[in-house]
C-alpha positions in Angstrom: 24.0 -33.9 -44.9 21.8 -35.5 -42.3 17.7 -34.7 -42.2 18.6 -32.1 -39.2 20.8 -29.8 -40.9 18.7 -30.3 -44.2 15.2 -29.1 -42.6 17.7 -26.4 -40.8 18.5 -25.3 -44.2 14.8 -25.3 -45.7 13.5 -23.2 -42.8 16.0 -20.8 -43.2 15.7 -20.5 -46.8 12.2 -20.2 -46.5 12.6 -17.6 -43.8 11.1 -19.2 -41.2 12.6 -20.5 -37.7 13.3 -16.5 -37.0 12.5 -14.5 -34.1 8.8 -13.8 -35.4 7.6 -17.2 -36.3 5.5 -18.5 -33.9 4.3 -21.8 -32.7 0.4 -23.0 -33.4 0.2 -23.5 -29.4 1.9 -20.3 -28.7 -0.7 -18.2 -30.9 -3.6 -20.4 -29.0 -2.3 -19.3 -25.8 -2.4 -15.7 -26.7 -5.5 -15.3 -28.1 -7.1 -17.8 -25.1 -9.8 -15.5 -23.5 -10.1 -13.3 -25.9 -13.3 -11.5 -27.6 -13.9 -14.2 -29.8 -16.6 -12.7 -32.0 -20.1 -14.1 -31.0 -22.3 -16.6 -32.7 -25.6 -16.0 -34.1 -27.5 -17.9 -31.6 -26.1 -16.0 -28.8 -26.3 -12.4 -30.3 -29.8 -14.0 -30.7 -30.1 -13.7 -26.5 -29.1 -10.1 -26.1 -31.4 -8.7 -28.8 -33.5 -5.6 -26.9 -37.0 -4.7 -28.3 -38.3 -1.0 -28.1 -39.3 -0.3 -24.3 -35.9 -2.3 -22.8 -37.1 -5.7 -22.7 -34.9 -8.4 -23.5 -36.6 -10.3 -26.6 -37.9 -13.3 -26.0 -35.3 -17.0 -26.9 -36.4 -18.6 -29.6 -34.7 -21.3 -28.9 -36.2 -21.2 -25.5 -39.5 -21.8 -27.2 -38.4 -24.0 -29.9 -36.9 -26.7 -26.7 -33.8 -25.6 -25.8 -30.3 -26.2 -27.7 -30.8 -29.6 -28.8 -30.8 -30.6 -32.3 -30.6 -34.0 -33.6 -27.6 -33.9 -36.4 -28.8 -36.2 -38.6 -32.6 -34.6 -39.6 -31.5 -31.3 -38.4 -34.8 -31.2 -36.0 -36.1 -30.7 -32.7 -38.9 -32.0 -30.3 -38.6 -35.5 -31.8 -37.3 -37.1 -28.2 -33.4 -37.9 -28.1 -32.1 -41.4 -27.4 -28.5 -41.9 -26.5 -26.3 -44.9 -28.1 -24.0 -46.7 -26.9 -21.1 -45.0 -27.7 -22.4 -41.6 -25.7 -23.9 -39.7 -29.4 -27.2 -38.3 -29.2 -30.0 -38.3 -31.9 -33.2 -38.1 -32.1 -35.6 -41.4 -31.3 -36.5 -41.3 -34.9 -32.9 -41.3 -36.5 -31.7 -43.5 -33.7 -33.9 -46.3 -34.5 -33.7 -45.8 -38.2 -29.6 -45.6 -37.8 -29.8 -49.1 -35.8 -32.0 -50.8 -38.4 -30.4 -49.4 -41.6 -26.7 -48.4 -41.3 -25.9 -50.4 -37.8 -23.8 -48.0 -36.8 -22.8 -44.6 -35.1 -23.0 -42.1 -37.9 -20.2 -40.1 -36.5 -18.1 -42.1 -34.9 -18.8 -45.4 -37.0 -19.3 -47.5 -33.7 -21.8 -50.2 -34.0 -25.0 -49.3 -32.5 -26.3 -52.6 -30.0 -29.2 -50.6 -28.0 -30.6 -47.3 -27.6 -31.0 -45.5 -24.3 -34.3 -42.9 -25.0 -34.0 -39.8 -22.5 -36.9 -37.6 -23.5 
């Protein structure tokens, strides 16, 4: 028996390989577009106070969406590294003295770029 026939024989003993199964890429196709339920920070947008006024964005007055991964943080400035991550000034400089390297993708870091 070759591996063909022998996987053949698993899926069909397992009941799979039938008319229902269906592929990972075929469910990601149907679903694509879909109502995906929404996220707390955006339900956080829509909220409407008493008198029909759209309540104000906290993040809006916190400084927008960015938040450095690393200290979990805001307003501290962001710095770019070389390999295109973003952290704040702080944990940027601290990453390049102490670890030497991107903590997500592991890539050394040889300069920092600050953008705000």
């Amino acid at each position: 028996m070759n591996l063909a026939m022998a996987l053949a024989e698993e899926r069909n003993s397992r009941g799979g390989g039938g008319a229902d199964s269906k592929t990972l890429m075929m469910l990601i196709e149907e679903t694509d577009g879909s109502d995906w339920p929404t996220s707390k920070r955006r339900r956080e947008d829509e909220i409407v106070v008493e008198g029909g006024e759209a309540a104000t964005d906290k993040r809006k007055e916190e400084g927008g969406d960015w938040l450095c991964c690393v200290c979990m943080e805001r307003d501290k400035g962001a710095a770019f590294i070389p390999c295109g991550h973003t952290f704040c000034r702080v944990c940027s400089r601290d990453l390049w003295a102490h670890r030497g390297g991107c903590p997500v993708c592991n890539r050394p870091i040889l300069e920092i770029l600050d953008i705000f």
